[in-house]
Rosetta silent file (secondary structure, phi, psi, omega in degrees, C-alpha in Angstrom):
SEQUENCE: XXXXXXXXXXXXXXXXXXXXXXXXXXXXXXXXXXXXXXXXXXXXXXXXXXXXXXXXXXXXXXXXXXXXXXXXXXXXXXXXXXXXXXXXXXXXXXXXXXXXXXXXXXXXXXXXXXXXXXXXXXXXXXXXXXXXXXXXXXXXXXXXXXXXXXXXXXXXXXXXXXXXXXXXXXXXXXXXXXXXXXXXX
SCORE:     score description
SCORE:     0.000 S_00000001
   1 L     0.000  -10.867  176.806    0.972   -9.514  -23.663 S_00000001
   2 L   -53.486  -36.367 -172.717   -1.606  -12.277  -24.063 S_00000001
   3 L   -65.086  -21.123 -175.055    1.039  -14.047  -26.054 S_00000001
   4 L   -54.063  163.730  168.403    3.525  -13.998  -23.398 S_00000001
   5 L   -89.539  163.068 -159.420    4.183  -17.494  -21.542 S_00000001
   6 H   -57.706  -48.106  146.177    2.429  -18.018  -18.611 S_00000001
   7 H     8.283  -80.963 -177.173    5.409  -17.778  -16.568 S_00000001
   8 H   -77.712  -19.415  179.438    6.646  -14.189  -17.249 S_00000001
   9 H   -86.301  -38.017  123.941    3.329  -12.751  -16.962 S_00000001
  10 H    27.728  -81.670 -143.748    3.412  -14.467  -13.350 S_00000001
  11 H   -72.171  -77.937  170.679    6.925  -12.872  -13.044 S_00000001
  12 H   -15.053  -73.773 -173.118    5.613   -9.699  -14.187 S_00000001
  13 H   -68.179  -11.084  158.337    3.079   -9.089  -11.453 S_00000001
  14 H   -38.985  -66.565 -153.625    5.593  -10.224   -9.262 S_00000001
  15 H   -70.732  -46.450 -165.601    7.959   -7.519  -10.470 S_00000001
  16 H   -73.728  -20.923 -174.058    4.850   -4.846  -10.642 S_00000001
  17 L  -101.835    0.898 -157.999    4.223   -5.445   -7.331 S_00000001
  18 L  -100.554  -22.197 -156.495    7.587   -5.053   -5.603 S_00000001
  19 L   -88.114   92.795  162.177    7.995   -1.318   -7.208 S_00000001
  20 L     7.725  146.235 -165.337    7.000    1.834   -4.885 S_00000001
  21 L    66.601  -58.974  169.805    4.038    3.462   -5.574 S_00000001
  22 L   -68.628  -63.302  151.588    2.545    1.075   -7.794 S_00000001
  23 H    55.878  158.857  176.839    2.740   -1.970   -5.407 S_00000001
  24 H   -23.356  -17.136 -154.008   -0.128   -4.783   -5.334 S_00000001
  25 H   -84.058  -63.889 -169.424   -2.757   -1.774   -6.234 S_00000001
  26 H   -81.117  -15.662 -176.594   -1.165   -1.765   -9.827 S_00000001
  27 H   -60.593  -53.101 -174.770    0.523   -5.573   -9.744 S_00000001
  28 H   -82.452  -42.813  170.181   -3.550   -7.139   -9.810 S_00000001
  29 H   -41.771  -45.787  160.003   -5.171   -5.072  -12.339 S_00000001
  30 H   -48.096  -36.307 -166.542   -2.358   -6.285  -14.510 S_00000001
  31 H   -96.479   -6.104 -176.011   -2.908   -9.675  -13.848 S_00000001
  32 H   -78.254  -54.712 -174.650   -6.583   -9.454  -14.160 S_00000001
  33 H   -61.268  -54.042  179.428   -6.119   -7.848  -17.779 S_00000001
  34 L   -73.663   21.503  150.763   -3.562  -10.701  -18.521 S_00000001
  35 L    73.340   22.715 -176.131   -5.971  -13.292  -17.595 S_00000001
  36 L   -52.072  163.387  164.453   -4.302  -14.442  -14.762 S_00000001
  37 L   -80.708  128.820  145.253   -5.799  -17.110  -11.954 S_00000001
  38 H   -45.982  -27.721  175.229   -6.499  -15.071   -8.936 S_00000001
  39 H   -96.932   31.100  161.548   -5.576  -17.813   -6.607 S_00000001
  40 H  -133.226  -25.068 -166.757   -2.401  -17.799   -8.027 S_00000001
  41 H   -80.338  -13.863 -162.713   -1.684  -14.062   -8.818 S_00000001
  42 H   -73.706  -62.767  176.097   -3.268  -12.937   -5.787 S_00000001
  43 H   -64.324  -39.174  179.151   -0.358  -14.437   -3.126 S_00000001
  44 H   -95.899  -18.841  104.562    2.650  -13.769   -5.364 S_00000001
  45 H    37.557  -92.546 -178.969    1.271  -10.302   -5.363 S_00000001
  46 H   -60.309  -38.907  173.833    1.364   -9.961   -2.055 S_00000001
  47 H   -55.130  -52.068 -153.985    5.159  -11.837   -1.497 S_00000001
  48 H   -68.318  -37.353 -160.562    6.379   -9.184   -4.181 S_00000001
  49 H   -66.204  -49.309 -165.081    4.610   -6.264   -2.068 S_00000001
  50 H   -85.454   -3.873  174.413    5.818   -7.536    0.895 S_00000001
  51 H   -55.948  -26.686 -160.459    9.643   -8.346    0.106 S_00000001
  52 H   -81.537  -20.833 -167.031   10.896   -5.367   -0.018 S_00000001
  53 H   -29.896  -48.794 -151.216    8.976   -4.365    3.680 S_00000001
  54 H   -69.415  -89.008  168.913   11.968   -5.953    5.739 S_00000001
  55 H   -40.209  -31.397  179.913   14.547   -4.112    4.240 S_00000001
  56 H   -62.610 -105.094 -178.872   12.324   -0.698    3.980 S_00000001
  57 H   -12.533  -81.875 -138.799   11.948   -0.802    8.362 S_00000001
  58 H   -54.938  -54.747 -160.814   15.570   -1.708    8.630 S_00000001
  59 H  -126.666   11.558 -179.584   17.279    0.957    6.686 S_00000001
  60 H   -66.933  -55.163 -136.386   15.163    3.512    4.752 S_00000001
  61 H   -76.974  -28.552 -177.770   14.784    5.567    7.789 S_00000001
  62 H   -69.129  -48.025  152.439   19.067    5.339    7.949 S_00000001
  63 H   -58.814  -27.012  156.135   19.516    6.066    4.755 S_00000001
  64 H   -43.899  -65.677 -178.458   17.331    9.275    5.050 S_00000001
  65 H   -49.695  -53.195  166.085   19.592   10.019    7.906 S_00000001
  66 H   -29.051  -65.239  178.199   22.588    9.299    6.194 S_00000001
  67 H  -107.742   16.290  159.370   21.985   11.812    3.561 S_00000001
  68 L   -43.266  -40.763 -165.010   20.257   14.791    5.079 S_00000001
  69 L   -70.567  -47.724 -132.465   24.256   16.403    5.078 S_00000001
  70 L   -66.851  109.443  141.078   24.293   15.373    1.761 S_00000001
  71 L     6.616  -89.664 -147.603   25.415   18.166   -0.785 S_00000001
  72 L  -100.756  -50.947  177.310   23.072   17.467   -3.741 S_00000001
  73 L   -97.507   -2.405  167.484   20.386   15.388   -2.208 S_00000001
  74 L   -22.602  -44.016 -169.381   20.499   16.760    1.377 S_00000001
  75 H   -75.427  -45.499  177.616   17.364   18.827    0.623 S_00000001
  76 H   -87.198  -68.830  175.086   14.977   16.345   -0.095 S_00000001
  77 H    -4.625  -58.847 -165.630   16.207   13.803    2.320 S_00000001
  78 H   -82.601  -25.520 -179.319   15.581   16.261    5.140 S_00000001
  79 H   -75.043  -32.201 -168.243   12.253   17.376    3.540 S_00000001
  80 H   -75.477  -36.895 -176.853   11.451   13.382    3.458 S_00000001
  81 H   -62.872  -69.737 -179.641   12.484   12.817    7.577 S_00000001
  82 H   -19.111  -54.182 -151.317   10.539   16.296    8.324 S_00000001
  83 H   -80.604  -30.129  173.951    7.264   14.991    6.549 S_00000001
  84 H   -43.900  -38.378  169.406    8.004   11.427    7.905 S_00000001
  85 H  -106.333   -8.572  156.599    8.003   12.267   11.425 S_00000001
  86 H   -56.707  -40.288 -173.212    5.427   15.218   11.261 S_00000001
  87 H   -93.484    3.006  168.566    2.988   12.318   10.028 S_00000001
  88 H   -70.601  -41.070 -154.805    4.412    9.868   12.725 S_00000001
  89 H   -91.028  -12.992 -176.557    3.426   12.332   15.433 S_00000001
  90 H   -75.407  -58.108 -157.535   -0.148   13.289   13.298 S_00000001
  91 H   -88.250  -26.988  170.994   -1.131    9.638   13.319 S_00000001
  92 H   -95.066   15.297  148.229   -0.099    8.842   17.267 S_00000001
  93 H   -86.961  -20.954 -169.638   -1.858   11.863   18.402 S_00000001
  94 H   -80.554  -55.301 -154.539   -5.090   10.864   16.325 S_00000001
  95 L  -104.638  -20.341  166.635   -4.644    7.069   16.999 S_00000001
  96 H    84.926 -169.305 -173.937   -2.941    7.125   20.392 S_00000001
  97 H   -94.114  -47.365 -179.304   -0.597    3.974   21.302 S_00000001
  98 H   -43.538  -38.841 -179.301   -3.257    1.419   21.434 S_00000001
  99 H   -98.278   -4.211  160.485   -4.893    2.326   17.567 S_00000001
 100 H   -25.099  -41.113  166.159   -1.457    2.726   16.122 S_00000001
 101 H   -78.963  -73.644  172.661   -1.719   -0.651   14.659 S_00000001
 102 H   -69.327   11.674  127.976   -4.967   -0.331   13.279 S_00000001
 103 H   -27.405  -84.018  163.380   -3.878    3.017   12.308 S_00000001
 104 H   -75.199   -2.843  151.208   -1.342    1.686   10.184 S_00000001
 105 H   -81.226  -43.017 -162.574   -3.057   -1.398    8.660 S_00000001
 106 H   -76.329  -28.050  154.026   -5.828    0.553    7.586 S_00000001
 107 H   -37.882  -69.717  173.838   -2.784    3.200    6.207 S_00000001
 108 H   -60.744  -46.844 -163.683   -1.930    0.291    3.924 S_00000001
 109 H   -81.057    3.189 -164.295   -5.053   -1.242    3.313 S_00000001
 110 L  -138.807   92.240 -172.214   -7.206    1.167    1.825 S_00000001
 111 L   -69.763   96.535  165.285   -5.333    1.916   -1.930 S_00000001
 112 L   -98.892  146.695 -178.459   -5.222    5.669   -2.057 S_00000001
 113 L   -61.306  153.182  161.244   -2.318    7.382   -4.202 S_00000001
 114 L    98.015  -19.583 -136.537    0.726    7.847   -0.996 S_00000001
 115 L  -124.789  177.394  157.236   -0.631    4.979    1.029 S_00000001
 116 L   133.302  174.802 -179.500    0.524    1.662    0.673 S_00000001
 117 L   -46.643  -29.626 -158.512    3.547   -0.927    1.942 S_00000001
 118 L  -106.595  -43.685  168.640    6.534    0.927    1.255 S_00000001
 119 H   -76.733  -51.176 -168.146    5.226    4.833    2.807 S_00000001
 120 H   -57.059  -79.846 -172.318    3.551    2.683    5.728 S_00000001
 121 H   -65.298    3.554  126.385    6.650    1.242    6.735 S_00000001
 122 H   -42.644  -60.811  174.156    8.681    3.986    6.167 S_00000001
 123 H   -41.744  -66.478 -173.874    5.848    5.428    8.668 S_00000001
 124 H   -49.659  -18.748  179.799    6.475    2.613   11.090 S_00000001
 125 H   -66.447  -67.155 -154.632    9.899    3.386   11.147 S_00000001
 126 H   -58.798  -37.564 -172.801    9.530    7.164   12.285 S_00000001
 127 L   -98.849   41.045  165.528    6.942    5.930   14.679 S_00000001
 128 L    58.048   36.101  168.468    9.353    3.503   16.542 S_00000001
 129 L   -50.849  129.616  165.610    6.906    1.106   15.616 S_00000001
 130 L   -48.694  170.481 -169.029    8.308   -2.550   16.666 S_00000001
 131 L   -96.225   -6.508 -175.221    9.858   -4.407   13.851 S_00000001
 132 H  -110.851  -26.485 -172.239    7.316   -7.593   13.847 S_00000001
 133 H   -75.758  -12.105  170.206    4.269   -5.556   15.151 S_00000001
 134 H   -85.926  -57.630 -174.220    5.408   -3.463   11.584 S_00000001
 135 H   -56.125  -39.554  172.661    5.551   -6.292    9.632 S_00000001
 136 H   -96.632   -9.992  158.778    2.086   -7.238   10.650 S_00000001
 137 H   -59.207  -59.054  168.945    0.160   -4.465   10.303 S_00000001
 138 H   -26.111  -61.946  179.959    1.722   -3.929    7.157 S_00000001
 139 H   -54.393  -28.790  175.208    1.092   -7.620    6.248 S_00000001
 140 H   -89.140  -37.185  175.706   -2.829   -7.450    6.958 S_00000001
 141 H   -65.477  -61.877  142.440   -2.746   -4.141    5.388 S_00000001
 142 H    25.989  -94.427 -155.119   -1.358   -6.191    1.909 S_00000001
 143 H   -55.784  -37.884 -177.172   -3.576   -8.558    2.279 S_00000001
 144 H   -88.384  -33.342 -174.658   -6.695   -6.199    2.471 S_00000001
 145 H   -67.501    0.764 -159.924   -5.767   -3.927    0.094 S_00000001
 146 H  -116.132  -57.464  171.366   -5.041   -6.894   -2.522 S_00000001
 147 H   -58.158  -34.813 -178.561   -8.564   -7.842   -1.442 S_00000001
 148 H   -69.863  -42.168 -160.770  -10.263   -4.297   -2.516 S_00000001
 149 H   -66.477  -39.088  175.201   -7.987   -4.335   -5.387 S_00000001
 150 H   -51.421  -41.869 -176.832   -8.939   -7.963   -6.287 S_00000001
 151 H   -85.797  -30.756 -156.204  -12.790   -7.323   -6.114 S_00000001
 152 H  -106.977  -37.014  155.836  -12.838   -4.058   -7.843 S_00000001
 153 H    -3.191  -78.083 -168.978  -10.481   -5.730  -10.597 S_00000001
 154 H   -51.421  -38.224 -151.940  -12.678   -8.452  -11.156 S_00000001
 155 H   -75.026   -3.655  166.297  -16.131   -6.798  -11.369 S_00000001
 156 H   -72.945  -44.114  177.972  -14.196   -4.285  -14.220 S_00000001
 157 H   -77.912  -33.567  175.782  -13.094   -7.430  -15.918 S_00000001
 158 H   -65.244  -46.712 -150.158  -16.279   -9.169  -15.765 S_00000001
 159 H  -118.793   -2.440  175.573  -18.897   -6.425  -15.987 S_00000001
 160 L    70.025 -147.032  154.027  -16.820   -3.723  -18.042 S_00000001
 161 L   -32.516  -41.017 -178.628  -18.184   -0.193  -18.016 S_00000001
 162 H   -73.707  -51.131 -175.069  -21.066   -1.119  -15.423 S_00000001
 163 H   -65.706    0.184  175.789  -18.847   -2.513  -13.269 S_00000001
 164 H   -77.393  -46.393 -168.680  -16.430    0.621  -13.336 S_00000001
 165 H   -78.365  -16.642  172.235  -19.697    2.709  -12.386 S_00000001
 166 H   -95.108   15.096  151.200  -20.752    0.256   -9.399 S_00000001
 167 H  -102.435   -0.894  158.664  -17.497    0.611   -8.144 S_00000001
 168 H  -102.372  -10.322  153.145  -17.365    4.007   -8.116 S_00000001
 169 L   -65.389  -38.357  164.223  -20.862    4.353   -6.871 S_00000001
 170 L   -79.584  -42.192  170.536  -19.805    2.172   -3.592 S_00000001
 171 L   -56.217  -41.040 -175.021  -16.706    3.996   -2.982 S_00000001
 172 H   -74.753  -21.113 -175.177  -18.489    7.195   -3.376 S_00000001
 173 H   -82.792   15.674  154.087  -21.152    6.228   -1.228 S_00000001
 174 H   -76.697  -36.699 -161.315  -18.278    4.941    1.641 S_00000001
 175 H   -88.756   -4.631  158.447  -16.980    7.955    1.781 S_00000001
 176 H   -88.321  -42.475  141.081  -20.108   10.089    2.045 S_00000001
 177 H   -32.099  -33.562  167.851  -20.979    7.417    4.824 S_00000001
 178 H   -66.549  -53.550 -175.138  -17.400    7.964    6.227 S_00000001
 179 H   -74.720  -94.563 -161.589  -18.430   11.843    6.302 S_00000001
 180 H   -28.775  -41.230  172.214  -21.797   11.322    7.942 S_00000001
 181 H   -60.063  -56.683  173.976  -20.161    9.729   10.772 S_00000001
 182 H   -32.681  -44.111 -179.474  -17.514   11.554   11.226 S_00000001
 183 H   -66.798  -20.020 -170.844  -20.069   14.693   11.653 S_00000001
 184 L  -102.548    2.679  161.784  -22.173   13.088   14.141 S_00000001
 185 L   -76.362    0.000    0.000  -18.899   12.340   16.549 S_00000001
């Protein structure tokens, strides 16, 4: 893909980043292997993550509605509102109204499979989230997660194999640090 013009691989992570699931977390790895500038792949990255975000708030949660009745897809539709507003009501009993926001940036920000722009603001939806105070959690959530993804990118492109194992040596050792706290509330 090295061969490609500069352009389309550009376009690409654009493209890579706009698609559910995949999103910015898989958009920068790409561009890191395809030898991209980070100060340029890094921001249209994030526009492609965050275009679809708008649209997502306005009408995901309608179309859901929309087709719960629905004959053929009725079934999931209604399983997708169910889990959607079971985990609206999971995350405002946990986070209350005040951590709701940092609830849901950190929801975004911290690239786990299910998390990410497109389930958070579906989330923001169910929890009657405002539509700009959604956009900016979301948007800082992006933005950080584009940063983890950026740094653990590089030090794989730079450092290879070592840098695969010190980045799975600091993650494991957040999350045993994550657990130590937790136990000692």
């Amino acid at each position: 893909m090295m061969s490609l013009p500069i352009i389309v691989r550009y376009l690409i992570v654009f493209f890579v980043s706009m698609v559910p699931i995949v999103e910015l977390r898989g958009a920068i790895p790409i561009a890191e292997s395809l030898g991209l500038n980070i100060f340029l792949y890094y921001p249209i990255a994030i526009i492609g993550n965050m275009l679809p975000v708008p649209v997502i708030y306005l009408f995901a949660r309608k179309v859901l509605e929309w087709g719960k009745d629905k004959k053929i897809i009725g079934g999931f539709f209604t399983w997708c509102l169910k889990k959607g507003e079971h985990g609206g009501k999971k995350l405002r009993e946990k986070a209350g109204e005040q951590g709701t926001f940092l609830a849901l940036l950190l929801f975004v920000g911290i690239p786990i499979p299910g998390t990410g722009a497109w389930t958070g603001t579906l989330a923001a939806s169910f929890l009657n989230i405002g539509f700009k105070t959604s956009i900016k959690a979301v948007m800082l959530g992006v933005i950080l997660a584009g940063i983890i993804m950026s740094i653990g990118s590089k030090m794989v492109s730079t450092f290879g194999l070592l840098g695969l194992l010190i980045l799975v040596a600091v993650i494991l050792l957040i999350i045993i640090f994550g657990m130590f706290i937790k136990e000692k509330r």
